[in-house]
C-alpha positions in Angstrom: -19.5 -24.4 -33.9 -22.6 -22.4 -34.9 -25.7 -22.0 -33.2 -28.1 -23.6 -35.4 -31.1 -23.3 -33.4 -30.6 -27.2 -31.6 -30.8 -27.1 -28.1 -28.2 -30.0 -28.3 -26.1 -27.8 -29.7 -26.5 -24.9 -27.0 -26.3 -27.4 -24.6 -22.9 -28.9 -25.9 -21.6 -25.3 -26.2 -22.1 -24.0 -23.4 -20.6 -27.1 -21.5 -17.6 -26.2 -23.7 -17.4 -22.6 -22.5 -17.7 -23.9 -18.8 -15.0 -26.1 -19.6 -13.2 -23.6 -20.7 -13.9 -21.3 -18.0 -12.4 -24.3 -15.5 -9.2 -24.8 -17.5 -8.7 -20.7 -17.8 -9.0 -21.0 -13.3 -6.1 -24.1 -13.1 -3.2 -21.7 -12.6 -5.2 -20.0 -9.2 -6.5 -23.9 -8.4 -3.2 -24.9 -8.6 -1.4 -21.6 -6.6 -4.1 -22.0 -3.7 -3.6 -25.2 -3.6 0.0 -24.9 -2.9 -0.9 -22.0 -0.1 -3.0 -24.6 1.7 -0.4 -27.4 1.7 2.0 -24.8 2.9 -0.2 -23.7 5.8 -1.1 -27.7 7.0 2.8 -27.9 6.9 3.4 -25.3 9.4 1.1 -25.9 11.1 1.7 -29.6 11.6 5.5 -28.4 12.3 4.0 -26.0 15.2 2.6 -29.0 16.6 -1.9 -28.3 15.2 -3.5 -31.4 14.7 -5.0 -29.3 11.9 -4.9 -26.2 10.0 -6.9 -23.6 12.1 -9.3 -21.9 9.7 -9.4 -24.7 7.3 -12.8 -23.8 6.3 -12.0 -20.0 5.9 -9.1 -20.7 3.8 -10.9 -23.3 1.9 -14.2 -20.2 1.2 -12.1 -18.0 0.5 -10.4 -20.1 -2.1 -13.6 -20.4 -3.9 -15.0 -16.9 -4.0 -11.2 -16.4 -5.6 -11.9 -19.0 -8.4 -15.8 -17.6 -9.1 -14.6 -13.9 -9.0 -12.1 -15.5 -11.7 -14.5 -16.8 -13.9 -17.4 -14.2 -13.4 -14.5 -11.7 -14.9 -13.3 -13.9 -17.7 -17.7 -14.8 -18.6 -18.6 -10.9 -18.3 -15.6 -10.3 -20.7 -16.7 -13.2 -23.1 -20.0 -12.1 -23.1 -19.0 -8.4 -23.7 -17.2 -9.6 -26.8 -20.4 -11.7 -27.7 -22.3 -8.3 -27.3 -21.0 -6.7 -29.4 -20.8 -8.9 -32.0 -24.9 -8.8 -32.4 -24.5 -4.9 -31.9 -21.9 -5.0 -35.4 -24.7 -7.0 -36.4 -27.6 -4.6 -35.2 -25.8 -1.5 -37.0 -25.5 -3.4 -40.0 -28.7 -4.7 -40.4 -29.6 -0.5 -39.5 -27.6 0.5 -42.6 -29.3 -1.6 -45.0 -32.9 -1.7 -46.1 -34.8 -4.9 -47.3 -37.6 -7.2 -46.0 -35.3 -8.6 -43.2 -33.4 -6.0 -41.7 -36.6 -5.5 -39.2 -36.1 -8.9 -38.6 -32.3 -8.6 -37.8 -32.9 -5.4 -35.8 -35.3 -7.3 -33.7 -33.0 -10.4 -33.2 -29.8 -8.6 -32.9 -31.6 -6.1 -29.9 -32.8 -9.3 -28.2 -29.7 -11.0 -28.1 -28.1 -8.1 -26.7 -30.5 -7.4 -24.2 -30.5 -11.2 -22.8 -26.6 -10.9 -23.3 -26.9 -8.2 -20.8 -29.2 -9.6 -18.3 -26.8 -12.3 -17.7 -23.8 -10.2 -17.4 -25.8 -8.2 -14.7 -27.3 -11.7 -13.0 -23.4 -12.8 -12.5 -23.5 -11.1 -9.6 -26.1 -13.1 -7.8 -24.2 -16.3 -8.7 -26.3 -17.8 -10.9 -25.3 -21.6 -11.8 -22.8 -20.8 -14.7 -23.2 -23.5 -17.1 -27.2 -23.7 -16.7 -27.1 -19.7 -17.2 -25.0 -20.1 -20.1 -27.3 -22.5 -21.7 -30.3 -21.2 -21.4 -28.3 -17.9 -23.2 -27.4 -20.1 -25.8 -30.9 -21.5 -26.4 -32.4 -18.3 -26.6 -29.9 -17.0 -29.5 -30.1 -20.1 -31.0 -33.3 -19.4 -31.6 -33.9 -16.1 -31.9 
């Protein structure tokens, strides 16, 4: 699927990628979860009404599984990057009416690109930042 400048069709991609992005963390999901039913059972066997440091465990799990993703986004979006910059020295190498055009729209996408890859790091809501990427090269 093609951006085509819909912000239907951003939207529907970017839920997509975030599905994407879930599916990719399963194996971890699935690994912690088996840690966690491991720890209630020895600790039930040790005689805890529950597993101390529940909550801990449970945070700990989930910084896992958005360090995860952030990596897999950031190297998506790298990818994506440098797409538009193949693009951008393309569009350098030839001359014509639009190749300011294309330079302009291929250094915008990049740059937006980039300020999410940096914004990851303040944990951002993933599939809103990814869609409001998408719009903006959908329409740029």
């Amino acid at each position: 699927m093609l951006l085509d400048g819909s912000g239907a069709t951003a939207a529907d991609l970017a839920v997509r990628l975030n599905d994407s992005l879930k599916e990719a963390t399963a194996p971890l999901e699935a690994v912690q979860a088996a840690e966690l039913a491991e720890l209630e059972e020895l600790a039930k066997s040790m005689g805890e009404r529950g597993l101390p440091g529940r909550k801990d465990i449970l945070d700990r799990h989930k910084r896992e599984v958005r360090r995860y993703q952030t990596t897999e986004l950031r190297a998506g979006l790298g990818v994506l990057s440098r797409s538009y910059r193949d693009w951008l020295v393309g569009a350098l190498d030839s001359s014509g009416p639009t190749a300011d055009v294309t330079v302009t729209r291929a250094t915008r996408a990049i740059d937006e690109i980039s300020t999410l890859s940096g914004a990851l790091s303040r944990n951002p809501r993933m599939p809103l930042a990814l869609e409001s990427l998408l719009v903006s090269l959908s329409l740029s």
